[in-house]
LUMMIDO-134343 format. One line per field, with one value per residue (C-alpha): residue in three letters; y, z, x. Coordinates in steps of 0.5 Angstrom, whole numbers, always signed. Layout:
<recs>
lumlum (ALA / ...) $
yy (Y / ...) $
zz (Z / ...) $
xx (X / ...) $
</recs>
This chain:
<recs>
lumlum (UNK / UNK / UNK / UNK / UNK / UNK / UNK / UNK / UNK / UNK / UNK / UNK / UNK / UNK / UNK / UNK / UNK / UNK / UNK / UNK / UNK / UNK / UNK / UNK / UNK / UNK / UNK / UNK / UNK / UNK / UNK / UNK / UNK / UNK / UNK / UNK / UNK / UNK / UNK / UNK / UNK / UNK / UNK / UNK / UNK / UNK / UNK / UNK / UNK / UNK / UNK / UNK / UNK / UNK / UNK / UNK / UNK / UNK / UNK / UNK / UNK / UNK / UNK / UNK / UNK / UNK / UNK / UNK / UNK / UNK / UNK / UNK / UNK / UNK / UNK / UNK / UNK / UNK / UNK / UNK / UNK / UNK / UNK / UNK / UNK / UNK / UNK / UNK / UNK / UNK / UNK / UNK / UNK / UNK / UNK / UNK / UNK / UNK / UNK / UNK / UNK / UNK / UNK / UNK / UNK / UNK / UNK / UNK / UNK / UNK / UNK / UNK / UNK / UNK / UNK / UNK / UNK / UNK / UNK / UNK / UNK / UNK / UNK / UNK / UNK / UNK / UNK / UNK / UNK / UNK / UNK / UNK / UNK / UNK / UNK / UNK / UNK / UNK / UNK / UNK / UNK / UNK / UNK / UNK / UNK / UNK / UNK / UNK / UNK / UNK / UNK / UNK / UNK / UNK / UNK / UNK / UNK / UNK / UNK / UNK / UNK / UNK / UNK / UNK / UNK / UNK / UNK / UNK / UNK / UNK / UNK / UNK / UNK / UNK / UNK / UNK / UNK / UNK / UNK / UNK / UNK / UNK / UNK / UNK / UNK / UNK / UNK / UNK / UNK / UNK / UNK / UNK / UNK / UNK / UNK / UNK / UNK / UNK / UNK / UNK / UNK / UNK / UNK / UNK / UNK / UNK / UNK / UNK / UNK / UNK / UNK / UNK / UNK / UNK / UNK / UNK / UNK / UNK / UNK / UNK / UNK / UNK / UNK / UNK / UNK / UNK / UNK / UNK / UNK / UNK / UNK / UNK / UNK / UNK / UNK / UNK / UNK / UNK / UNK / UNK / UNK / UNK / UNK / UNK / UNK / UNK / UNK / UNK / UNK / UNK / UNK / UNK / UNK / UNK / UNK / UNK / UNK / UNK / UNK / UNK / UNK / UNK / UNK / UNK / UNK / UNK / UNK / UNK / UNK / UNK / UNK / UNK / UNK / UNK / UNK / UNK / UNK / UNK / UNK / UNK / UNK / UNK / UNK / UNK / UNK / UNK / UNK / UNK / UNK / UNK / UNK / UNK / UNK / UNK / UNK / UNK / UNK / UNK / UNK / UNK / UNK / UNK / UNK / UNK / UNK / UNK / UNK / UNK / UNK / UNK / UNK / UNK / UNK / UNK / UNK / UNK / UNK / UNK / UNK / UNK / UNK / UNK / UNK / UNK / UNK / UNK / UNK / UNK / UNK / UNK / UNK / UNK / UNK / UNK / UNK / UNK / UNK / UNK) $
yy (+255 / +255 / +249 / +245 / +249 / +256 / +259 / +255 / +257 / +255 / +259 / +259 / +255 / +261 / +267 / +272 / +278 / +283 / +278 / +274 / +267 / +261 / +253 / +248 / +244 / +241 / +235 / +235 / +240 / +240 / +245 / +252 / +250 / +243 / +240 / +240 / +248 / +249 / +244 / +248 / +255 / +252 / +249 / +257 / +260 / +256 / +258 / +265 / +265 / +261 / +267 / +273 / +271 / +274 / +272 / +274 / +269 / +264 / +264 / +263 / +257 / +254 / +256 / +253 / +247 / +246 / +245 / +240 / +236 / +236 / +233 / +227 / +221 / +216 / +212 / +216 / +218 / +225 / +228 / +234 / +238 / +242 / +244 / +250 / +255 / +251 / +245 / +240 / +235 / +232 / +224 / +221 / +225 / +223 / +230 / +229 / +222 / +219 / +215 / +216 / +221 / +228 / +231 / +226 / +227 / +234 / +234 / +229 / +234 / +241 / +236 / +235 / +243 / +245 / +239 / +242 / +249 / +251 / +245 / +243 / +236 / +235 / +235 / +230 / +225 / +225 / +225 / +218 / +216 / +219 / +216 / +210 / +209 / +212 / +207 / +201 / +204 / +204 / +211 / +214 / +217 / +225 / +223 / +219 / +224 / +229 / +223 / +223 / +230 / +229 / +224 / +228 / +234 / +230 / +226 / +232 / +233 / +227 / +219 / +215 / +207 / +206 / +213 / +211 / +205 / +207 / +214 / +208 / +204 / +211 / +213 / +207 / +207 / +214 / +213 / +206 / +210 / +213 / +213 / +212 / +218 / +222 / +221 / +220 / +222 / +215 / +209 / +210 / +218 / +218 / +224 / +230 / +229 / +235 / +239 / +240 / +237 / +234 / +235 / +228 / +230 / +235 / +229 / +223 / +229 / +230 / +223 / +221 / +226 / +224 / +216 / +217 / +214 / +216 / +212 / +216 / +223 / +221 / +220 / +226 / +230 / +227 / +227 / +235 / +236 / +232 / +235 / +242 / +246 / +247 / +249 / +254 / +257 / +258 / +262 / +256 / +257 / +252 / +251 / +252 / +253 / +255 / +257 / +250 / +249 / +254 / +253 / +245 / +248 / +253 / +248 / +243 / +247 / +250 / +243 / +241 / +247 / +245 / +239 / +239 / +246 / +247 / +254 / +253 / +251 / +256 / +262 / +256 / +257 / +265 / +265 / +260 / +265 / +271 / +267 / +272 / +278 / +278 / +273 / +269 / +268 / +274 / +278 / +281 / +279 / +273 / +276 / +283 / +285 / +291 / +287 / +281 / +277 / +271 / +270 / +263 / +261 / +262 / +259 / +261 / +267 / +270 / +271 / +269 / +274 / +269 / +267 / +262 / +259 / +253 / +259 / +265 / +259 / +256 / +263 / +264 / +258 / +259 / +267 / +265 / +269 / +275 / +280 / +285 / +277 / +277 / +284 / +284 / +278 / +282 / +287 / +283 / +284 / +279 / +275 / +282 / +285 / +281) $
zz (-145 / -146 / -149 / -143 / -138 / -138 / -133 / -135 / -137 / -139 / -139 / -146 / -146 / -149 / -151 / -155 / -154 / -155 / -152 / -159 / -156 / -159 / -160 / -157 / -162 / -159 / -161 / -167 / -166 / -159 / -158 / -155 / -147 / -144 / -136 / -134 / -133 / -132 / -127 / -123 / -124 / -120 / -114 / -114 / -115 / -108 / -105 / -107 / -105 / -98 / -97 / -99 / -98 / -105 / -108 / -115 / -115 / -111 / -119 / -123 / -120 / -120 / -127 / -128 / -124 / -129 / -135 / -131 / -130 / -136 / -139 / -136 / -141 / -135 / -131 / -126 / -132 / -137 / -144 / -143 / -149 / -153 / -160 / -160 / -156 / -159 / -154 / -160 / -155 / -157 / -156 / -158 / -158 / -154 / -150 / -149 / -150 / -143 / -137 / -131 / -133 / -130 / -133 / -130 / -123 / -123 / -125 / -118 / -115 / -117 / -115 / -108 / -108 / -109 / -104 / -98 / -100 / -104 / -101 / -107 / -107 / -115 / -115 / -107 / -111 / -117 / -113 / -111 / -118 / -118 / -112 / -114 / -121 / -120 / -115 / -120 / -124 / -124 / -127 / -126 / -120 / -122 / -124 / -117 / -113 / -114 / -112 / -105 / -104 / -106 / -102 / -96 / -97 / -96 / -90 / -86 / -85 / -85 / -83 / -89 / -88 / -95 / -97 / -91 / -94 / -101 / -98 / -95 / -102 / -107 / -101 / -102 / -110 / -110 / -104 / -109 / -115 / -114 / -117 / -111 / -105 / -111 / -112 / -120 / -124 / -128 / -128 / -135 / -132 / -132 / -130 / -125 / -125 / -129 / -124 / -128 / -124 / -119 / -111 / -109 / -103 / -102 / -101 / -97 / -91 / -90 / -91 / -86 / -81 / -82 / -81 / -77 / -83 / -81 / -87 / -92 / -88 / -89 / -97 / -97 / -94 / -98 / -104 / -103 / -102 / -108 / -113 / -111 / -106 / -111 / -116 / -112 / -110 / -117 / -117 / -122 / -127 / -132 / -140 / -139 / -133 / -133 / -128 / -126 / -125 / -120 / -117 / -115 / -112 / -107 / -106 / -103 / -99 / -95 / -94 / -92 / -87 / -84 / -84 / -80 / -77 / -80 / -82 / -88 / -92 / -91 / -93 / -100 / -101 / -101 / -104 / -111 / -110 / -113 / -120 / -121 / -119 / -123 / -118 / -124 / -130 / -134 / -127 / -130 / -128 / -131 / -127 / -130 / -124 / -129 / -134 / -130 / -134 / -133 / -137 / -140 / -138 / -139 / -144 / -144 / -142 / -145 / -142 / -147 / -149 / -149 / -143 / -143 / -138 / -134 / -133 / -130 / -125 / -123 / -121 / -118 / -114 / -112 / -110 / -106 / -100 / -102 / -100 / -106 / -110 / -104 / -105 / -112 / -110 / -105 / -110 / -116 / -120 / -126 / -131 / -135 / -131 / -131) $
xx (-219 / -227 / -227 / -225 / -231 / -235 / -228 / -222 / -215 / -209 / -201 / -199 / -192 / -187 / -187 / -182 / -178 / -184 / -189 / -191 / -193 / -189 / -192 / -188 / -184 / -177 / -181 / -184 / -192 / -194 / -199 / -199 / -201 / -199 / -202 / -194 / -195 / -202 / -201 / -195 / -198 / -204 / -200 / -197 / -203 / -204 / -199 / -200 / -208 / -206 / -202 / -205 / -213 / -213 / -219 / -216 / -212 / -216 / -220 / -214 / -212 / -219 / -218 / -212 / -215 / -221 / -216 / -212 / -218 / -221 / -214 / -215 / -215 / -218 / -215 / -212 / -207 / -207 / -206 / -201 / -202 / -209 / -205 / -209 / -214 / -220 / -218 / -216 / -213 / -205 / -207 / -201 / -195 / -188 / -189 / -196 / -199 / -201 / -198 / -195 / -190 / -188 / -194 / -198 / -194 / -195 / -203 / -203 / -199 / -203 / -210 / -206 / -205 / -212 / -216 / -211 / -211 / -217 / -221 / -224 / -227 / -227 / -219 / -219 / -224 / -219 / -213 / -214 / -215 / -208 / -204 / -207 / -205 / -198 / -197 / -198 / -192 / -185 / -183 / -176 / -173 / -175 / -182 / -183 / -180 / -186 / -191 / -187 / -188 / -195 / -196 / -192 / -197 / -202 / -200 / -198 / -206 / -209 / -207 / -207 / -205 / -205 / -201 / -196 / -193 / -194 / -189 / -184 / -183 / -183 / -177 / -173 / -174 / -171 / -165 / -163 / -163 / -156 / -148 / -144 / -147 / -150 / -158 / -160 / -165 / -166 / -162 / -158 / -156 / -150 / -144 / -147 / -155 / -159 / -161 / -168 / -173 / -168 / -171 / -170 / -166 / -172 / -177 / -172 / -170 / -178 / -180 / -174 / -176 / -184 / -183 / -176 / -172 / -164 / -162 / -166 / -164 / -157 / -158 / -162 / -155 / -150 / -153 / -155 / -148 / -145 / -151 / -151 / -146 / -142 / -147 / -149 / -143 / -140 / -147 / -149 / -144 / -146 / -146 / -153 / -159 / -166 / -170 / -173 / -165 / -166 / -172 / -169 / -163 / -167 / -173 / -167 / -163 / -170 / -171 / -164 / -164 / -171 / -169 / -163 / -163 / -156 / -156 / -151 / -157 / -161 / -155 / -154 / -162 / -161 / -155 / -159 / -165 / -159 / -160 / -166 / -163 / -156 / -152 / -150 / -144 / -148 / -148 / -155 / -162 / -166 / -172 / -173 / -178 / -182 / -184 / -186 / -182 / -177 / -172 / -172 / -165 / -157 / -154 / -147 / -146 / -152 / -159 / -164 / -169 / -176 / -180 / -184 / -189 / -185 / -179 / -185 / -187 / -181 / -178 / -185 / -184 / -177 / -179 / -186 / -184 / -180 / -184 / -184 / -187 / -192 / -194 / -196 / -199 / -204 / -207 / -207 / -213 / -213 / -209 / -211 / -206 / -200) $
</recs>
């Protein structure tokens, strides 16, 4: 994306069955790569260099970091999608116009990510921008969540008055958004929450062990049995489920059993992780592991045949420890080679 610096890079939003990238147009024209997923590779990307000491993955996310932050709209907020490989900026559609939103929350997340990981200053100098601006907003509980964890990150390396009691009052919007012990996405949801981006209990059990909050511990494990359990067991036999689904699922089961020592939720984050290699209504793989290539969900019993961007990075998230994932990590050379 060289519109956005002389190294930056972008994740194109889908790709068909033989690898033809397809425009995002679930709502009206939205562009062909978008800040929501560059900003969650860049957070992977991470990891993954955190990991392996990789510096081929270290650039790719540095990359990626450079197209995030040249999407900022000012004010701590973010447009979300370039309609095309020049760099034309979406300015104003519904899935790409700037606020506090899950594009902005996960670009504050991917800077959060990269001052602790990569150390680097740009994205530290931006985060408070960031921080700030979500915490003058009452967005829903889902997009609330990833500043709790942005703000969890950053709290266990240093001291933050500001950022602690800003934790305290992002946990209690989270723990009052709920229908009986289960925890929503927003105020007008209404039956079983989407899974889609669902880690409320994810943040309220390390936020209760870090400000020694029981009542947000408890909300977490409730919530996580009524939202989850079931789901997982059944080996998420839902109408339909995306990788995004199932990396919720994980990342709040790891949590829950760091959280409260209880093995049970480690063999439930196990046994959501299966989703990739076939333990599914399919009984087929999403994740085909020669092609690289994750399978953009299950809808019924038929495994879609594209891939987009968000479905590659959320298997990529869920699967960051496996170790055939961190091998190919180790020798990876280059997005040419993926």
């Amino acid at each position: 994306m060289p519109a956005a610096g002389p190294k930056a890079l972008a994740v194109a939003v889908y790709a068909g069955p033989d690898g033809q990238l397809i425009d995002a147009r679930e709502s009206g024209v939205e562009g062909v790569a978008c800040v929501d997923d560059a900003a969650r590779a860049c957070g992977l990307l991470c990891r993954l260099w955190a990991a392996t000491a990789n510096l081929a993955l270290r650039a790719w996310a540095e990359g990626l970091l450079d197209f995030v932050l040249w999407m900022r709209a000012g004010e701590g907020s973010w447009l979300n999608f370039v309609y095309d490989w020049e760099g034309s900026r979406n300015v104003d559609g519904p899935t790409s116009a700037p606020g506090v939103n899950f594009w902005q929350a996960r670009a504050t997340c991917a800077l959060a990510d990269a001052a602790l990981l990569l150390g680097h200053e740009t994205a530290r100098d931006a985060l408070g921008e960031a921080l700030a601006t979500a915490a003058a907003a009452s967005p829903p509980s889902d997009v609330r969540t990833l500043h709790a964890l942005a703000a969890i990150d950053l709290l266990r390396h240093a001291t933050d008055p500001w950022l602690a009691t800003r934790l305290v009052d992002w946990c209690d919007e989270i723990a009052s958004s709920r229908s009986g012990v289960t925890l929503l996405n927003h105020p007008e949801e209404r039956g079983h929450p989407h899974l889609w981006g669902h880690v409320q209990e994810a943040a309220l059990i390390d936020a209760g062990g870090m400000l020694g909050r029981e009542d947000l511990r408890k909300a977490a494990v409730e919530s996580a049995d009524s939202v989850f359990v079931d789901v997982i067991r059944s080996g998420c036999d839902l109408p339909q489920v995306r990788a995004y689904d199932v990396q919720s699922a994980a990342l709040v089961m790891d949590r829950l059993a760091e959280g409260t020592g209880d093995p049970r939720y480690g063999e439930l984050g196990r046994l959501a992780r299966g989703w990739f290699a076939g333990r599914n209504p399919t009984g087929r793989p999403t994740y085909d592991r020669g092609r690289g290539r994750v399978a953009d969900g299950i809808d019924g019993r038929k495994v879609s045949r594209d891939s987009g961007a968000e479905s590659n990075v959320a298997a990529g998230m869920a699967l960051v420890d496996d170790p055939m994932v961190l091998e190919l990590a180790r020798t990876w050379i280059g997005p040419e080679s993926a």
